[in-house]
HTML snippet that shows the backbone in 3Dmol.js (N, CA, C, O; Angstrom):
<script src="https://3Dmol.org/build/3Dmol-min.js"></script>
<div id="view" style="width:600px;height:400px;position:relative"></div>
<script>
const pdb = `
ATOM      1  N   UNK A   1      95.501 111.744  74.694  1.00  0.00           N
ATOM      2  CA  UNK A   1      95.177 110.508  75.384  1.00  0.00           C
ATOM      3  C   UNK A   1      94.093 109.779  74.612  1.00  0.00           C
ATOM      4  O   UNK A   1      93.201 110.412  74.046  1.00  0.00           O
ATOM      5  N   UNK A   2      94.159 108.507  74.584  1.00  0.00           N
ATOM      6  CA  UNK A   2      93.132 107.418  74.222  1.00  0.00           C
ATOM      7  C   UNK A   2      92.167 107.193  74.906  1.00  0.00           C
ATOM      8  O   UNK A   2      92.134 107.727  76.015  1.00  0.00           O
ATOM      9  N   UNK A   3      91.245 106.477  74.555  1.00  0.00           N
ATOM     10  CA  UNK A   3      89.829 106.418  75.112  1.00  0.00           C
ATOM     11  C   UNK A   3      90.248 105.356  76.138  1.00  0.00           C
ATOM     12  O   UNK A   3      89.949 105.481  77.325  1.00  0.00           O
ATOM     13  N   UNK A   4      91.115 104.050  75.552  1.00  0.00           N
ATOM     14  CA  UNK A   4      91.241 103.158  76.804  1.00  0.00           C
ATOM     15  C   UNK A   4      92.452 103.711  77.818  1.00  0.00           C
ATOM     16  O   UNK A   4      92.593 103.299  78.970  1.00  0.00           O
ATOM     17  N   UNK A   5      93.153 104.542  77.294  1.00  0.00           N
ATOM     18  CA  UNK A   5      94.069 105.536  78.817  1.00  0.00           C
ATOM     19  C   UNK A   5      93.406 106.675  79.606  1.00  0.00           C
ATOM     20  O   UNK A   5      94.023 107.451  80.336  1.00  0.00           O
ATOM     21  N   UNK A   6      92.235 106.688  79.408  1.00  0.00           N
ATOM     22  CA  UNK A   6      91.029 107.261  80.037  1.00  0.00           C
ATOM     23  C   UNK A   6      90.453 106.234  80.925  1.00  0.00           C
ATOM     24  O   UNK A   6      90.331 106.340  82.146  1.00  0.00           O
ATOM     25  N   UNK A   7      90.170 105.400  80.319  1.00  0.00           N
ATOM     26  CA  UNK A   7      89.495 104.318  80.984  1.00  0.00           C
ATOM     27  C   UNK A   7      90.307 103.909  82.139  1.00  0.00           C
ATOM     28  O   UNK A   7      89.935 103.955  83.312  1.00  0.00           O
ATOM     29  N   UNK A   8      91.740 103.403  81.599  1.00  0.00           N
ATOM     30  CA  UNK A   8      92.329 103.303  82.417  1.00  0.00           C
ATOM     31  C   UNK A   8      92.832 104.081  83.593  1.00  0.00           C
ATOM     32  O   UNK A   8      93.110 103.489  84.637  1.00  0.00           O
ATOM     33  N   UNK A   9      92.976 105.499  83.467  1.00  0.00           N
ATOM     34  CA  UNK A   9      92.902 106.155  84.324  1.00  0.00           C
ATOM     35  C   UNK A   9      91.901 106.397  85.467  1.00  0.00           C
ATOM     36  O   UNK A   9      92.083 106.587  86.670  1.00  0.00           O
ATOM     37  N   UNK A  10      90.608 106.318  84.593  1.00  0.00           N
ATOM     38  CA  UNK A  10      89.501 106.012  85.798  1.00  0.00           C
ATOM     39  C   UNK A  10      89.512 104.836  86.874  1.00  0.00           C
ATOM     40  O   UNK A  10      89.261 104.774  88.077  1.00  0.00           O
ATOM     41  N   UNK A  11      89.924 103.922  85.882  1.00  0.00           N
ATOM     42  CA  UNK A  11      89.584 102.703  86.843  1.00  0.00           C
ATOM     43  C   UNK A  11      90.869 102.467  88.208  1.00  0.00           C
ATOM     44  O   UNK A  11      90.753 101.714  89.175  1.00  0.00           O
ATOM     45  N   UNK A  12      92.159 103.461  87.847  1.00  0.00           N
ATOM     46  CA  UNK A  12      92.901 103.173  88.982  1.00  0.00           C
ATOM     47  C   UNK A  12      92.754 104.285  89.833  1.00  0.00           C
ATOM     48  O   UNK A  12      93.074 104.145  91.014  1.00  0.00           O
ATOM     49  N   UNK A  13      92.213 105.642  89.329  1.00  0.00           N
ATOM     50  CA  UNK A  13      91.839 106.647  90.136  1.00  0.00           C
ATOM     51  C   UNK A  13      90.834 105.940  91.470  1.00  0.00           C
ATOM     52  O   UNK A  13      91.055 106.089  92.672  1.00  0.00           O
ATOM     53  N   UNK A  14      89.682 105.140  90.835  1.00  0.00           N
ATOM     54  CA  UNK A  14      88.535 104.913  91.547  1.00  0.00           C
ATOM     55  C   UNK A  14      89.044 103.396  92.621  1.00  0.00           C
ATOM     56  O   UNK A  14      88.343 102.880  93.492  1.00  0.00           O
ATOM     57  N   UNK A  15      90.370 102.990  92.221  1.00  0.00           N
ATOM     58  CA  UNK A  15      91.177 101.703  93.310  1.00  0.00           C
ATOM     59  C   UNK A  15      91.389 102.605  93.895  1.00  0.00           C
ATOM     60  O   UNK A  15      90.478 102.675  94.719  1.00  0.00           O
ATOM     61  N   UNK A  16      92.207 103.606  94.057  1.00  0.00           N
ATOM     62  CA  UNK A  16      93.245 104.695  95.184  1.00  0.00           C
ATOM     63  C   UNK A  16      92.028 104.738  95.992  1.00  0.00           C
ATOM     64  O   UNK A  16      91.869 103.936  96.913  1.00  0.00           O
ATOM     65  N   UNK A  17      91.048 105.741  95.663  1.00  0.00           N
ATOM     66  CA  UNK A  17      90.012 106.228  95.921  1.00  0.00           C
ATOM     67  C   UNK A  17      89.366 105.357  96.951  1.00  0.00           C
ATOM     68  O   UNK A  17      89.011 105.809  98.039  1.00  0.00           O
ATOM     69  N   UNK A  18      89.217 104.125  96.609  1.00  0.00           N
ATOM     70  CA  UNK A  18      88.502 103.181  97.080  1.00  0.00           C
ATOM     71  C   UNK A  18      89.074 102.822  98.831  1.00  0.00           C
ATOM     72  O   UNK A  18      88.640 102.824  99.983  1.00  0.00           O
ATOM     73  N   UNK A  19      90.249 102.556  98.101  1.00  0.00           N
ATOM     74  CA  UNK A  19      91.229 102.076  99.596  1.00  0.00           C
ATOM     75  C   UNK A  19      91.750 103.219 100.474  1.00  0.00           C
ATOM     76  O   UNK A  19      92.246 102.946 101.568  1.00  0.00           O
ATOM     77  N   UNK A  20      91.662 104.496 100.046  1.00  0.00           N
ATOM     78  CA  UNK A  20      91.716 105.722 100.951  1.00  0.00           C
ATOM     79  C   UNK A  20      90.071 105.649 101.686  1.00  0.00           C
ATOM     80  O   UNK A  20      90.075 105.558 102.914  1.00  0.00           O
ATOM     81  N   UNK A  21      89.194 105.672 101.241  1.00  0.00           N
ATOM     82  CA  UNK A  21      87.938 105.833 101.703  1.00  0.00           C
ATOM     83  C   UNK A  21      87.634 103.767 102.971  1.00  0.00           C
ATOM     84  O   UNK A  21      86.914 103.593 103.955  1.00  0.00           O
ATOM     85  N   UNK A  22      88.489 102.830 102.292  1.00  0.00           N
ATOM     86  CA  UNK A  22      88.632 101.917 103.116  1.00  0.00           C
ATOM     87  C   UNK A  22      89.512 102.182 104.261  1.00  0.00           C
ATOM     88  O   UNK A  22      88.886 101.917 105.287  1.00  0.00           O
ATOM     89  N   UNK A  23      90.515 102.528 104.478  1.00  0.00           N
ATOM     90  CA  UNK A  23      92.049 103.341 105.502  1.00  0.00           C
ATOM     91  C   UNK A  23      90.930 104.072 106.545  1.00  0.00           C
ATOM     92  O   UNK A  23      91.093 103.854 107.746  1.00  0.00           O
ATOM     93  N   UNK A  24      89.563 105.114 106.039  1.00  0.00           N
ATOM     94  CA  UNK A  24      89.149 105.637 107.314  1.00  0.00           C
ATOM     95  C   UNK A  24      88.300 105.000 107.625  1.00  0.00           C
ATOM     96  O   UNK A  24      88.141 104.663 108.798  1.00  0.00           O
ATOM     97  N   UNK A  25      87.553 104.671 106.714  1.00  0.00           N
ATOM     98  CA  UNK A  25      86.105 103.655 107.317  1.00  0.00           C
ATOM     99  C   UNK A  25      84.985 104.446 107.049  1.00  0.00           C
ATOM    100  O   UNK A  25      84.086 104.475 107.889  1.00  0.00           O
ATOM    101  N   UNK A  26      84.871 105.226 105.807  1.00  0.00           N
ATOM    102  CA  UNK A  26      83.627 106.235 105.426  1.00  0.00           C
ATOM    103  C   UNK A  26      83.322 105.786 104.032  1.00  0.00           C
ATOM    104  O   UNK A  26      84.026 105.869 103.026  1.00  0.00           O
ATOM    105  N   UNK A  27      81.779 105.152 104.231  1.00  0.00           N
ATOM    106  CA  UNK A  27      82.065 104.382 102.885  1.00  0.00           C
ATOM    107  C   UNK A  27      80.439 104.622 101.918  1.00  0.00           C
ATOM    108  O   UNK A  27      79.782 103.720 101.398  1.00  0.00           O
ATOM    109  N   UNK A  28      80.063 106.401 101.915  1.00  0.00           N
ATOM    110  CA  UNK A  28      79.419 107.068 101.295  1.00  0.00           C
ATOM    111  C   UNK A  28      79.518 107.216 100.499  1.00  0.00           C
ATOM    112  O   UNK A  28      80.616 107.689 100.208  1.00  0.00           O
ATOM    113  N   UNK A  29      78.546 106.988  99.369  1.00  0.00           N
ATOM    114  CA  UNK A  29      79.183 106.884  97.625  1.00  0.00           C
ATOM    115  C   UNK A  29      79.435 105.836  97.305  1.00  0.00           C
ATOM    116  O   UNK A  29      79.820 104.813  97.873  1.00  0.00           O
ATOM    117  N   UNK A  30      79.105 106.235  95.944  1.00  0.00           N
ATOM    118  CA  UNK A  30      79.973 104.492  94.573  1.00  0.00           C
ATOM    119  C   UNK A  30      81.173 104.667  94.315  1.00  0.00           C
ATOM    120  O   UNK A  30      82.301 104.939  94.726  1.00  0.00           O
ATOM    121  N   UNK A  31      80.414 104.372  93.348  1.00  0.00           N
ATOM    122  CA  UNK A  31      82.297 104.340  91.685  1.00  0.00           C
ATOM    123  C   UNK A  31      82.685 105.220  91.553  1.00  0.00           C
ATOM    124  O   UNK A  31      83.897 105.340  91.730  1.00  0.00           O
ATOM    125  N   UNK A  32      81.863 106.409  91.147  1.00  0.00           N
ATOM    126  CA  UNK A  32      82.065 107.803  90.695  1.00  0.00           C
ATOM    127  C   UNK A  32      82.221 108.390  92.051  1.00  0.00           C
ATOM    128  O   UNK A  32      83.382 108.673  91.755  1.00  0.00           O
ATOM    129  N   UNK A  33      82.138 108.734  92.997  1.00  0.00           N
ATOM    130  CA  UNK A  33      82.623 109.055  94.265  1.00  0.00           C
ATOM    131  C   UNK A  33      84.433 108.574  94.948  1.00  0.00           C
ATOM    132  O   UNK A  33      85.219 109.224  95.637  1.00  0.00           O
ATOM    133  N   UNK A  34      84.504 107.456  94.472  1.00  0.00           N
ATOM    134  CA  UNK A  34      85.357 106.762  94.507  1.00  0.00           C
ATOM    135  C   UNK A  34      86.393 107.369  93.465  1.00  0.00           C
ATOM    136  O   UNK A  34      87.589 107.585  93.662  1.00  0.00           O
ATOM    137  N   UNK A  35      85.667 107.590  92.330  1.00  0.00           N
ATOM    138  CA  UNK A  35      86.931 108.061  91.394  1.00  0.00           C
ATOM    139  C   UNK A  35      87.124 109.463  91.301  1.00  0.00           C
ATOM    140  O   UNK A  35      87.985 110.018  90.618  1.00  0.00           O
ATOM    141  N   UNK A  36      86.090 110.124  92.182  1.00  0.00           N
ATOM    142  CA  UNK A  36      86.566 111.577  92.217  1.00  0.00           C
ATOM    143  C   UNK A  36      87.744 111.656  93.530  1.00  0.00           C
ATOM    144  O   UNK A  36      88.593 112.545  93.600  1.00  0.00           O
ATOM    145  N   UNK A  37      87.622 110.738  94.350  1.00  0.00           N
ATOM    146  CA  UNK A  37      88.688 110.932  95.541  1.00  0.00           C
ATOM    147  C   UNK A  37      89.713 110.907  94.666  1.00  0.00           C
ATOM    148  O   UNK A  37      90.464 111.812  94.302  1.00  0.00           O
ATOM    149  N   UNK A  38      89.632 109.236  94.233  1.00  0.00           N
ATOM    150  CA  UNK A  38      91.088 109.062  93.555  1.00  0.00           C
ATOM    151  C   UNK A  38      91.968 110.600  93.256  1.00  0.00           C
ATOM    152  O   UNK A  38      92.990 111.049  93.776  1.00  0.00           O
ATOM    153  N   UNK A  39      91.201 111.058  92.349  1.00  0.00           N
ATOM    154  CA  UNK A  39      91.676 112.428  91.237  1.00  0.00           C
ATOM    155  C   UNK A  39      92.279 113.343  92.380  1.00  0.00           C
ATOM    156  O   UNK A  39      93.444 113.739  92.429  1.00  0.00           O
ATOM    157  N   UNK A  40      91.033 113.668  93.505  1.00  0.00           N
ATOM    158  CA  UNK A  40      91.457 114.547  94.646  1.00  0.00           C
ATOM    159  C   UNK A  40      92.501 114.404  95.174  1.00  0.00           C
ATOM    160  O   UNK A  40      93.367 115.279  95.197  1.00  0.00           O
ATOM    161  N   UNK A  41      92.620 113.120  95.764  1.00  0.00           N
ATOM    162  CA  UNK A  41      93.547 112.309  96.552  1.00  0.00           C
ATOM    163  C   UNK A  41      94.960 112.350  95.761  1.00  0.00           C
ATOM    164  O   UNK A  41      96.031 112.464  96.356  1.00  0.00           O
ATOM    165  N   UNK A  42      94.847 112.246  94.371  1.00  0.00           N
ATOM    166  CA  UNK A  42      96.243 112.340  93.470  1.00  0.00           C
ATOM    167  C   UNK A  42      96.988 114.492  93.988  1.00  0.00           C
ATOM    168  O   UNK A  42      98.059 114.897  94.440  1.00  0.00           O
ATOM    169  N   UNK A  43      95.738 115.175  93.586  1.00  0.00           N
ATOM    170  CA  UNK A  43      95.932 116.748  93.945  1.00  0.00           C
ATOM    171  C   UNK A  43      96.627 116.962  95.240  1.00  0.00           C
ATOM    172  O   UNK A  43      97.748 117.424  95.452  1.00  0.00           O
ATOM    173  N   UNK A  44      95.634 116.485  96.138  1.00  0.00           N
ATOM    174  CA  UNK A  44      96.073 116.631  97.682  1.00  0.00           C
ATOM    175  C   UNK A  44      97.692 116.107  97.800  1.00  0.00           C
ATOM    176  O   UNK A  44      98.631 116.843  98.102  1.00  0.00           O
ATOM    177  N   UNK A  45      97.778 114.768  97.513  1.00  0.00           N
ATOM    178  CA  UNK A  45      99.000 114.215  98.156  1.00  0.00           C
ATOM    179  C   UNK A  45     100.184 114.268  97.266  1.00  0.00           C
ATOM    180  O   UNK A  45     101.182 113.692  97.698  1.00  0.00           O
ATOM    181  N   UNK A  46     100.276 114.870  96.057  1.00  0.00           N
ATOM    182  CA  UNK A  46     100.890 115.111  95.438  1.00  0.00           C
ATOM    183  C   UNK A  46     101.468 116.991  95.865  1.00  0.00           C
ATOM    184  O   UNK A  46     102.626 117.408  95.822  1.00  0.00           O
ATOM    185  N   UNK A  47     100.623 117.522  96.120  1.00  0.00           N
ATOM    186  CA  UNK A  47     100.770 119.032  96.613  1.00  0.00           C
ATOM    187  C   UNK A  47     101.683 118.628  98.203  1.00  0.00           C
ATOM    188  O   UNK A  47     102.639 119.186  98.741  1.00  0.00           O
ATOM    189  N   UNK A  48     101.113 117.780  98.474  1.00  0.00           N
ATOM    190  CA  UNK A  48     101.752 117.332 100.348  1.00  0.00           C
ATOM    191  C   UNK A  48     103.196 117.057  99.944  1.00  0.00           C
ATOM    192  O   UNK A  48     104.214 117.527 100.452  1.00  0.00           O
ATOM    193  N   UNK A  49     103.053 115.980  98.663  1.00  0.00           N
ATOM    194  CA  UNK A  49     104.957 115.735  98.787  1.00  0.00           C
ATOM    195  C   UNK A  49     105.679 116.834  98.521  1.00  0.00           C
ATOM    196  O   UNK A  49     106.745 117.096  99.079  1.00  0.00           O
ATOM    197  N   UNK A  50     105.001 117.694  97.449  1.00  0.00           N
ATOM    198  CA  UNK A  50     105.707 118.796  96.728  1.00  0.00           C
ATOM    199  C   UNK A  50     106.213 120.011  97.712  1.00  0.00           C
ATOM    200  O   UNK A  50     107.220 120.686  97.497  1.00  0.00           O
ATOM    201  N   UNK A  51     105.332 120.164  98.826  1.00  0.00           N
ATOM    202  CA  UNK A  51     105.209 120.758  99.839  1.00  0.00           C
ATOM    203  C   UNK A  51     106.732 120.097 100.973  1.00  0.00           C
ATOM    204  O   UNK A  51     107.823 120.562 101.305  1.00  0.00           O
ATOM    205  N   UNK A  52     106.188 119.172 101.161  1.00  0.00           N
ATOM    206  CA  UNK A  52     107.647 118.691 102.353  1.00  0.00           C
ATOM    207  C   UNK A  52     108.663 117.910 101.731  1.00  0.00           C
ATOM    208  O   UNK A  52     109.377 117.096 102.316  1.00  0.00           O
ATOM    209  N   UNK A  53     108.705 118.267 100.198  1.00  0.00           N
ATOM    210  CA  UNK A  53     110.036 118.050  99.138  1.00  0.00           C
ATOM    211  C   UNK A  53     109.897 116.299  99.806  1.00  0.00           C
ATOM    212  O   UNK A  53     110.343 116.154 100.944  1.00  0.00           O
ATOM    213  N   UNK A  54     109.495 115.455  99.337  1.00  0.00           N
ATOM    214  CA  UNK A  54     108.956 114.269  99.493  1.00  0.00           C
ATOM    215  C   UNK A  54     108.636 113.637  98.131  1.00  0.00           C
ATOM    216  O   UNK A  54     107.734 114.028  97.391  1.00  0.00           O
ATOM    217  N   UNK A  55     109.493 112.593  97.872  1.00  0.00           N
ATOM    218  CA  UNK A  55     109.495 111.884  96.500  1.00  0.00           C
ATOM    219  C   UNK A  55     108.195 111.196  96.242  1.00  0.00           C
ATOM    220  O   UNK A  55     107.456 110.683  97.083  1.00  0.00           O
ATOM    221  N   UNK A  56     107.957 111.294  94.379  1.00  0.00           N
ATOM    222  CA  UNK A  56     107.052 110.600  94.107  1.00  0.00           C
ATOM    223  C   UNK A  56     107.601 109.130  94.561  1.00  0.00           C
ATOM    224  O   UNK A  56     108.821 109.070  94.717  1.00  0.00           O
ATOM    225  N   UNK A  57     107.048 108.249  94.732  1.00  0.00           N
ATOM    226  CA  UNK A  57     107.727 106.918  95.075  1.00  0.00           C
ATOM    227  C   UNK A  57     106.685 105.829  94.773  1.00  0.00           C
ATOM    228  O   UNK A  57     106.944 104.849  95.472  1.00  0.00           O
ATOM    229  N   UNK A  58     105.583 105.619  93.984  1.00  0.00           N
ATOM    230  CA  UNK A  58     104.947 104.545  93.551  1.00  0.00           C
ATOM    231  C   UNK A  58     104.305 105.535  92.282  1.00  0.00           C
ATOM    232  O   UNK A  58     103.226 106.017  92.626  1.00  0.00           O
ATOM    233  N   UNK A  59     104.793 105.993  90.706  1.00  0.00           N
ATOM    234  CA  UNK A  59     103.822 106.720  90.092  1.00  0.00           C
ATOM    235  C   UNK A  59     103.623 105.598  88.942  1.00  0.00           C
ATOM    236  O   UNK A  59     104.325 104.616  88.703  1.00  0.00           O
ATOM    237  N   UNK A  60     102.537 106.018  88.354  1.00  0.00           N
ATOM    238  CA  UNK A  60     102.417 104.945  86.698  1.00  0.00           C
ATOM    239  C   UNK A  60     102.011 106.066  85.870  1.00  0.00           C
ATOM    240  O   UNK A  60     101.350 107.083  86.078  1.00  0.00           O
ATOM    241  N   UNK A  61     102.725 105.474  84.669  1.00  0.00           N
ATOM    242  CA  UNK A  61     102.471 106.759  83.684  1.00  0.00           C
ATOM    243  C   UNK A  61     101.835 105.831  82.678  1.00  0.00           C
ATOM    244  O   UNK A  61     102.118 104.702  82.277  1.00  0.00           O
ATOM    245  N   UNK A  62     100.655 106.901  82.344  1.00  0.00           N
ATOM    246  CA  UNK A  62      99.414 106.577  81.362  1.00  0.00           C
ATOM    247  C   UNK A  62      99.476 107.422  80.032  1.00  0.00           C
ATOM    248  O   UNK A  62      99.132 108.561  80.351  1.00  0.00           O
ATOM    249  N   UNK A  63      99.599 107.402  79.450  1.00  0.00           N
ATOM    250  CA  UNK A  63      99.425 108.116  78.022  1.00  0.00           C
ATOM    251  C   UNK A  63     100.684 109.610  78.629  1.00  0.00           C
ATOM    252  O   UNK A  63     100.316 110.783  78.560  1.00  0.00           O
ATOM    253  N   UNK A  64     101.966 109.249  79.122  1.00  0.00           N
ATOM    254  CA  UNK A  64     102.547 110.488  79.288  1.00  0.00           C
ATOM    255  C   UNK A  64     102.055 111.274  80.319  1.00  0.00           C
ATOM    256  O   UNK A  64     102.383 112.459  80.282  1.00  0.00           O
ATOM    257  N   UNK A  65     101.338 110.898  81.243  1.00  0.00           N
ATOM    258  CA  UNK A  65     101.015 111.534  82.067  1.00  0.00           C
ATOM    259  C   UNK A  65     101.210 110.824  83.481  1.00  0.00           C
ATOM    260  O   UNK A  65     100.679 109.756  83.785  1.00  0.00           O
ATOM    261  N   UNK A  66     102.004 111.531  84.252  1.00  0.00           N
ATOM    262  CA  UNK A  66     101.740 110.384  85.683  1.00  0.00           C
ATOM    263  C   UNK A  66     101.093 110.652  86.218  1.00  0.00           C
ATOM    264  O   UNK A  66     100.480 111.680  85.932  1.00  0.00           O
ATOM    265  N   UNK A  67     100.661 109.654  87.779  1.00  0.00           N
ATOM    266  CA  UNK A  67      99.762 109.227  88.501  1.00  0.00           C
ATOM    267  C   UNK A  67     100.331 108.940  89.481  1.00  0.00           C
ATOM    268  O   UNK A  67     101.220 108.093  89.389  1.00  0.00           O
ATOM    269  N   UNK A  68     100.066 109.462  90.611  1.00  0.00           N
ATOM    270  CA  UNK A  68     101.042 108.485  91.592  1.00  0.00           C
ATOM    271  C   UNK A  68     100.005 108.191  92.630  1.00  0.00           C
ATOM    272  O   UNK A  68      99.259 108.942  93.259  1.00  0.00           O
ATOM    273  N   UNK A  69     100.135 107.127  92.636  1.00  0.00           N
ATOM    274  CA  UNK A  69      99.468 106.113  93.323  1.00  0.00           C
ATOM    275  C   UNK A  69      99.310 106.085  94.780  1.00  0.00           C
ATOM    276  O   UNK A  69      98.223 106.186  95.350  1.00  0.00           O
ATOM    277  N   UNK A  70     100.560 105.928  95.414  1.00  0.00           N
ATOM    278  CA  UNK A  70     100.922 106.325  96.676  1.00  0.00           C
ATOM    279  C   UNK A  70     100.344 107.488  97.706  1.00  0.00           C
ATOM    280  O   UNK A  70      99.697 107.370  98.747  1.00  0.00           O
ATOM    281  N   UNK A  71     100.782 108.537  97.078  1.00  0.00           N
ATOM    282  CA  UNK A  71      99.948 109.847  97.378  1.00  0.00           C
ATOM    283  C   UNK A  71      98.864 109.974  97.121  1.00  0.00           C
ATOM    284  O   UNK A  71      98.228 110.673  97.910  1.00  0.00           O
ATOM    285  N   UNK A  72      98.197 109.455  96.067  1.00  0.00           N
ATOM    286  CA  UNK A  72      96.584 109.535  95.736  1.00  0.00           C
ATOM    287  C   UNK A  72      95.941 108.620  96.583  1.00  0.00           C
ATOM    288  O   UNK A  72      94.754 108.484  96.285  1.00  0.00           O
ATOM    289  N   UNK A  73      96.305 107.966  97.509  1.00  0.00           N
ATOM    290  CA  UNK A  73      95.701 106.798  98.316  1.00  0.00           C
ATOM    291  C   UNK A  73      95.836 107.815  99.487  1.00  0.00           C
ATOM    292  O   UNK A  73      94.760 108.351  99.750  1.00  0.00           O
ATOM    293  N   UNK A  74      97.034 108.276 100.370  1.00  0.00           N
ATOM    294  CA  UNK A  74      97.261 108.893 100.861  1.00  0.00           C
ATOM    295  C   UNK A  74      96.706 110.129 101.157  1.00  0.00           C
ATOM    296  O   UNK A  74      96.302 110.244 102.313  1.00  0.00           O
ATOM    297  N   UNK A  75      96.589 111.003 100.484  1.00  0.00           N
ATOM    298  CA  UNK A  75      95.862 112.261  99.731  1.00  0.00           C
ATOM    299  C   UNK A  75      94.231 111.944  99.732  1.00  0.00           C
ATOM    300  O   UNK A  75      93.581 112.814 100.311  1.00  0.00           O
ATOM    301  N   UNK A  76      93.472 110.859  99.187  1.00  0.00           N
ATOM    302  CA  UNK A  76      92.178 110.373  99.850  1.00  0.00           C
ATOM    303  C   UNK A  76      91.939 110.242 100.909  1.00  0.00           C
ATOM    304  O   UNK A  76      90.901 110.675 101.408  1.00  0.00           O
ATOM    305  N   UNK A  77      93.017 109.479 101.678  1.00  0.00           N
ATOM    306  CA  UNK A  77      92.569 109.178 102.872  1.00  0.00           C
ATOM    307  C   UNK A  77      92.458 110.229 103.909  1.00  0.00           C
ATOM    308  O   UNK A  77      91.978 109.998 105.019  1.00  0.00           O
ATOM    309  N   UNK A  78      92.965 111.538 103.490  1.00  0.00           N
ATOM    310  CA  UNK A  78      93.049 112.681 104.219  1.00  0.00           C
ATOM    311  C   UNK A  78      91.779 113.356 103.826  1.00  0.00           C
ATOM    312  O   UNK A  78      90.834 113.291 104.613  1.00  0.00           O
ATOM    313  N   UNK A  79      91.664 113.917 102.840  1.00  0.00           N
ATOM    314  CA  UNK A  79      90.333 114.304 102.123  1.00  0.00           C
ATOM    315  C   UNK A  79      89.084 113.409 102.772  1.00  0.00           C
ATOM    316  O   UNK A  79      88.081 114.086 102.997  1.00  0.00           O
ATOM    317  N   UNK A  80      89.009 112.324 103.030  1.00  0.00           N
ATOM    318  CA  UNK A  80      88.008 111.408 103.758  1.00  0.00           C
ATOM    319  C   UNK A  80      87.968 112.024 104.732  1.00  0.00           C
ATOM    320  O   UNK A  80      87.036 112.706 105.160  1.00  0.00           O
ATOM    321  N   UNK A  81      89.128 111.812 105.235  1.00  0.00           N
ATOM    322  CA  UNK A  81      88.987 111.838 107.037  1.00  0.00           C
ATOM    323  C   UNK A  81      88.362 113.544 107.337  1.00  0.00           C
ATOM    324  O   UNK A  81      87.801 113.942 108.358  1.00  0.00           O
ATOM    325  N   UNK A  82      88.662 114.279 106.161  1.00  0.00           N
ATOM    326  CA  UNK A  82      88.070 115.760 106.915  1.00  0.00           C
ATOM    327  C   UNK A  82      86.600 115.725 106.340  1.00  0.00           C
ATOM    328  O   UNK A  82      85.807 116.490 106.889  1.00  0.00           O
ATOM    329  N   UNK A  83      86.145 114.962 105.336  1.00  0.00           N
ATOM    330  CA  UNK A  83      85.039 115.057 105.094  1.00  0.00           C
ATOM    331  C   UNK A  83      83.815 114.361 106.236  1.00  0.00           C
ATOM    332  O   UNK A  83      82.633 114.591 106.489  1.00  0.00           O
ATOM    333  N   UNK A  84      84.739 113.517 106.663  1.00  0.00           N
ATOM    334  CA  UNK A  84      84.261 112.749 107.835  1.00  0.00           C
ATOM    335  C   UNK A  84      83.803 113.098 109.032  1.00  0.00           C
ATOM    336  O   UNK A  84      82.774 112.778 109.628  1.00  0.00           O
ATOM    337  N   UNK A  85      85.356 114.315 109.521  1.00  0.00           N
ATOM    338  CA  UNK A  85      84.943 114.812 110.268  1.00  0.00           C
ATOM    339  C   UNK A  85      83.984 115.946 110.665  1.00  0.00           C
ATOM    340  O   UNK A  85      83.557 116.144 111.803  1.00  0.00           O
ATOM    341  N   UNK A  86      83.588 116.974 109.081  1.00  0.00           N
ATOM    342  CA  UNK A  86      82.969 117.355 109.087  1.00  0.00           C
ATOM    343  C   UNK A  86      81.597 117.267 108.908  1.00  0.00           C
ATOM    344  O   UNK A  86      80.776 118.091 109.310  1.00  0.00           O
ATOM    345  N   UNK A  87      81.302 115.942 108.111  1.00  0.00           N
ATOM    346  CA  UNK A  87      80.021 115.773 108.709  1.00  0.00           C
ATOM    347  C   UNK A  87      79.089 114.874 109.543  1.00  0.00           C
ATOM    348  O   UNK A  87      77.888 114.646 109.690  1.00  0.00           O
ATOM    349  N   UNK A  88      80.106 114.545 109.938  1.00  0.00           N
ATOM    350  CA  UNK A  88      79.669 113.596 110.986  1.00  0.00           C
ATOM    351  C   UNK A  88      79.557 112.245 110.898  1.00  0.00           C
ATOM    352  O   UNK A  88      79.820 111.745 109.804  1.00  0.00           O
ATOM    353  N   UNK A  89      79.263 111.613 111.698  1.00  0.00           N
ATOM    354  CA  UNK A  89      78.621 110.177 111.677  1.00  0.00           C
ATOM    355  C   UNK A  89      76.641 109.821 111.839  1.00  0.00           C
ATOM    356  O   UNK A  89      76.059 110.324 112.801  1.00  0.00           O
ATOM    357  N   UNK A  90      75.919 109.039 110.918  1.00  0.00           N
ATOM    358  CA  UNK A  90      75.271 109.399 110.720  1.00  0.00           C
ATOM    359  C   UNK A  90      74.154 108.154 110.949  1.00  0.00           C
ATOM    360  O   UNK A  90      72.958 108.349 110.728  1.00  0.00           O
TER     361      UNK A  90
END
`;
const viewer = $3Dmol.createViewer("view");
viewer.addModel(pdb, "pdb");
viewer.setStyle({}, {cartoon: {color: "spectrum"}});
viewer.zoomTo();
viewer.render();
</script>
């Protein structure tokens, strides 16, 4: 991978990220918080489709590697919501 398919990868990790953490309404953390969901959010909801045999259905491929978008928004917004619930409101 290239330095700008890095880049680029960050910067759509940290959109997913962003709008999963917008979907619950927990809005602790920056950029880098934001782009670690993304990454999470790609793990989580990608394991969820793989799990209930559930198609990738929005992915982008970056230097040969996909991303799917869909599930990583998805997959955040779940990861939020338990982080949420576990620690509370504050």
């Amino acid at each position: 991978m290239s330095f700008l398919e890095v880049i680029l990868l960050l910067v759509i990790a940290s959109i997913c990220g962003s709008i999963g953490r917008a979907i619950v309404g927990y809005s602790h953390g920056g950029c880098l918080v934001s782009i670690a969901l993304g990454f999470i959010g790609a793990l989580l909801g990608s394991w969820i489709a793989r799990g209930l045999d559930l198609p990738l259905v929005f992915t982008v491929t970056i230097g040969n590697q996909p991303f799917p978008i869909l599930w990583s928004i998805i997959g955040s917004a779940l990861f939020v919501a338990v982080i949420s619930l576990i620690s509370g409101r504050r």
